[in-house]
C-alpha positions as CSV (number, residue, x, y, z in Angstrom):
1,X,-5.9,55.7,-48.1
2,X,-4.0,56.9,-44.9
3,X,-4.5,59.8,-42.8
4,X,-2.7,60.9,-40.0
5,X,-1.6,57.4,-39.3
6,X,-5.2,55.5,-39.6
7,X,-6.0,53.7,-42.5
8,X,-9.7,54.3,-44.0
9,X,-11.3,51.7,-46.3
10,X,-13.6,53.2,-48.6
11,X,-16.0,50.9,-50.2
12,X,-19.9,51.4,-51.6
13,X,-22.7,50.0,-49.9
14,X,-22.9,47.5,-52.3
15,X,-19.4,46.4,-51.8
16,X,-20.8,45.9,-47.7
17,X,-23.7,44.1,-48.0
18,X,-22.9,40.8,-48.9
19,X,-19.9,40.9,-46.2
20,X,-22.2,42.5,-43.3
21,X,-24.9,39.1,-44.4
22,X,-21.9,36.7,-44.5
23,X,-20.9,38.1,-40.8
24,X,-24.8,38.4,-39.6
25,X,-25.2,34.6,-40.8
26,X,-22.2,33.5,-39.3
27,X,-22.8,35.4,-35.6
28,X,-26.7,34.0,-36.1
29,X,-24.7,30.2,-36.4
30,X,-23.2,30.4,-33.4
31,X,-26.4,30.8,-31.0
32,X,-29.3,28.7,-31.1
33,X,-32.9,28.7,-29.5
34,X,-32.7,25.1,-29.8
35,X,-30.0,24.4,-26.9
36,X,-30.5,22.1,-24.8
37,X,-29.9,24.7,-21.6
38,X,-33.3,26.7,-22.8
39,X,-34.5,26.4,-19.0
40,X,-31.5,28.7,-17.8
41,X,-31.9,31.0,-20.8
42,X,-33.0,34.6,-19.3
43,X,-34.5,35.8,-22.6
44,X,-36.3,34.1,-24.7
45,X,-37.2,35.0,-27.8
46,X,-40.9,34.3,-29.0
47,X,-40.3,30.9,-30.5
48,X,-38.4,30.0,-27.4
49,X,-41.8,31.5,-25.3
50,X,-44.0,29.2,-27.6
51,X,-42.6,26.1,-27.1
52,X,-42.0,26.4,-23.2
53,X,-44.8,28.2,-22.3
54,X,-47.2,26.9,-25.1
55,X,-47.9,31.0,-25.9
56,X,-48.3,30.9,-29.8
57,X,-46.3,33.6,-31.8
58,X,-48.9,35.3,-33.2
59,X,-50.7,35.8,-30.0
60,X,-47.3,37.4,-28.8
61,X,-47.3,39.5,-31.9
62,X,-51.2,40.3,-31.6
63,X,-50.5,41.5,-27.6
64,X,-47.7,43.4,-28.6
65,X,-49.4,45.3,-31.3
66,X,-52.5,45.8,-29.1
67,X,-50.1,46.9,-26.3
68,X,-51.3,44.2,-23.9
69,X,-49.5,40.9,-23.0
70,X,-46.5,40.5,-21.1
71,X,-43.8,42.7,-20.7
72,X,-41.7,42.4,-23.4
73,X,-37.3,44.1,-24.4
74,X,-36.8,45.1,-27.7
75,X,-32.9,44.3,-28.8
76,X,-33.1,46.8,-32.8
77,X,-36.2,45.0,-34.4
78,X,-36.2,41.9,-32.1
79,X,-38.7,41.5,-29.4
80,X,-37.6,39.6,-26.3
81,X,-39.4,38.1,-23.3
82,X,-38.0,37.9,-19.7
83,X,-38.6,34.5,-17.9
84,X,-39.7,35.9,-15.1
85,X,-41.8,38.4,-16.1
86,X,-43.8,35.7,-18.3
87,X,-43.9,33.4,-15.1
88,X,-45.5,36.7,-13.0
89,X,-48.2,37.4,-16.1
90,X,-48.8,33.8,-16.4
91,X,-49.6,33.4,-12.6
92,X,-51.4,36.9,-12.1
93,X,-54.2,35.1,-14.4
94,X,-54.2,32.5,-12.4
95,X,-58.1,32.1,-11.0
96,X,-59.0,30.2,-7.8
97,X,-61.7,28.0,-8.3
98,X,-64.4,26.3,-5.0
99,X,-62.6,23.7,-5.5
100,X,-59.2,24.5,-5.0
101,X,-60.3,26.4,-1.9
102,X,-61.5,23.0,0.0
């Protein structure tokens, strides 16, 4: 169909879905958590935050629920972490013992 010049594709929603999971797969293909450069990574999702920081997922998701935790960006249903804001709410726990003060 054509209309002043555009062309519009009409197709059903089930016509859609298996070409908008084909081009989700495909974009999800090209990055991965598991690069090699995950030190320079800004965001990190919470699999990333569990194996750098040793943070387990589920203790993400319980904070997150309970409001608590860290800081966190939301990108549509995906929750992501800033590196430096989980460095800052790592160290603010940070307790000072007698013995570190001799």
């Amino acid at each position: 169909m054509e209309i002043e010049g555009r062309t519009i594709i009409l197709s059903t929603p089930e016509e859609l879905l298996p070409l908008i999971t084909q081009a989700v797969r495909t974009a999800e293909q090209g990055k991965t958590t598991d690069a090699p450069d995950l030190p320079g990574k800004k965001l990190l999702a919470p699999k990333d935050v569990e194996r750098e920081f040793g943070i387990h997922q589920k203790t993400l998701a319980y904070w997150h629920m309970e409001g608590v935790g860290p800081v966190y960006t939301n990108f549509g249903r995906r929750v992501f972490y800033e590196r430096a804001v989980l460095e800052e709410y790592i160290a603010s726990g940070r307790v000072q013992t007698s013995e570190s003060i001799k």
